[in-house]
C-alpha positions as CSV (number, residue, x, y, z in Angstrom):
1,X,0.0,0.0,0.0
2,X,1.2,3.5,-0.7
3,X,1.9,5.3,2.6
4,X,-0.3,3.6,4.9
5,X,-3.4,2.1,5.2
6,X,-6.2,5.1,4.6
7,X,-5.5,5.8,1.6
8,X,-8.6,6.6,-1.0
9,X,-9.5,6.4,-4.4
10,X,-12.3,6.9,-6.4
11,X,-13.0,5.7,-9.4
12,X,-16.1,6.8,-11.8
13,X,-17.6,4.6,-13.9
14,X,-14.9,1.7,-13.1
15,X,-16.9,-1.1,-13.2
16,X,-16.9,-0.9,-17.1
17,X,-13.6,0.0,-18.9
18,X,-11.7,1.4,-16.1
19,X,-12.2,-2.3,-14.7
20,X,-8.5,-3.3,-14.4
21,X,-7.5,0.1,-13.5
22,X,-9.6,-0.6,-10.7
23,X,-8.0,-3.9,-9.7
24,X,-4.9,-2.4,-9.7
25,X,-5.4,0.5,-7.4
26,X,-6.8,-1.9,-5.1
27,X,-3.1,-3.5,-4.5
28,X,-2.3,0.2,-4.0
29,X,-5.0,1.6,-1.8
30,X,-6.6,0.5,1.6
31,X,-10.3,1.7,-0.2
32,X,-11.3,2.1,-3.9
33,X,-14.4,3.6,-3.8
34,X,-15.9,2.3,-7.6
35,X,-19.1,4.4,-8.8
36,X,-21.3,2.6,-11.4
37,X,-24.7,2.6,-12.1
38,X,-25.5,-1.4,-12.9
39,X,-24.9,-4.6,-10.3
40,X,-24.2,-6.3,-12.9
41,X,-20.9,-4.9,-14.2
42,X,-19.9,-4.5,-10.5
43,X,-20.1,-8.1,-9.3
44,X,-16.2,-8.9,-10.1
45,X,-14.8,-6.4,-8.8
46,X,-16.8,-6.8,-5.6
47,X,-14.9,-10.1,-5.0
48,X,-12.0,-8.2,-3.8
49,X,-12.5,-7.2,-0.4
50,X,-11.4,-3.1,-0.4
51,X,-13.1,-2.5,-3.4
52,X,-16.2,-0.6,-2.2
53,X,-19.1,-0.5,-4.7
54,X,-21.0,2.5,-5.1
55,X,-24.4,2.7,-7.0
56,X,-25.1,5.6,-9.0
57,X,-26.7,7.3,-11.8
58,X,-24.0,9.9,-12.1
59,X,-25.9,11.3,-15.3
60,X,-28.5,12.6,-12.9
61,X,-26.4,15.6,-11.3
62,X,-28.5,15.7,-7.9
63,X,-28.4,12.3,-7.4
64,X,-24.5,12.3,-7.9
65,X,-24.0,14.9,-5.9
66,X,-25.7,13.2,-2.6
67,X,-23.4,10.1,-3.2
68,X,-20.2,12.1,-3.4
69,X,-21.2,13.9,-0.2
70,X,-22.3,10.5,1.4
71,X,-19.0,9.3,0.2
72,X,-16.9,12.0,1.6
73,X,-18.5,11.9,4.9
74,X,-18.3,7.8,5.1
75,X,-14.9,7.3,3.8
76,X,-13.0,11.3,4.3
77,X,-11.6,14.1,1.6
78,X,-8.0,11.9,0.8
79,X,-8.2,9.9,-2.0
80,X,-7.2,10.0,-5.6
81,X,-10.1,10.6,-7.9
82,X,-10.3,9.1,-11.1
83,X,-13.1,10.1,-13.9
């Protein structure tokens, strides 16, 4: 792990192509918080234990929003975001 154990990152719509990016950051990070909006795509990568899945429509702004501030307040402000 890089520095410790609390380290963050945040992947948007990782469960489709950004998949194995995913996968790796999870060698990498004590938490990868991965936003997508179907189960489906999610389910392998929610075999590895610090990936955290995170359902969302990130299309529809308000709802995005109140994950990212759900997020924040769950998991704190220092992680590596990817979009």
């Amino acid at each position: 792990m890089i520095n410790g154990t609390n380290r963050l990152a945040l992947v948007i719509g990782g469960s489709g192509m950004l998949s194995d990016l995913c996968l790796e950051l999870a060698k990498q990070y004590s938490k990868v918080g991965v936003i997508g909006r179907t189960e489906a795509k999610m389910q392998s990568l929610t075999r590895v234990s610090n990936i955290v899945p995170v359902y969302a429509d990130y299309t529809n702004l308000k709802v995005f929003e109140k994950m990212l501030e759900k997020f924040v307040e769950d998991f704190g402000r220092d992680r590596k975001s990817v979009c």
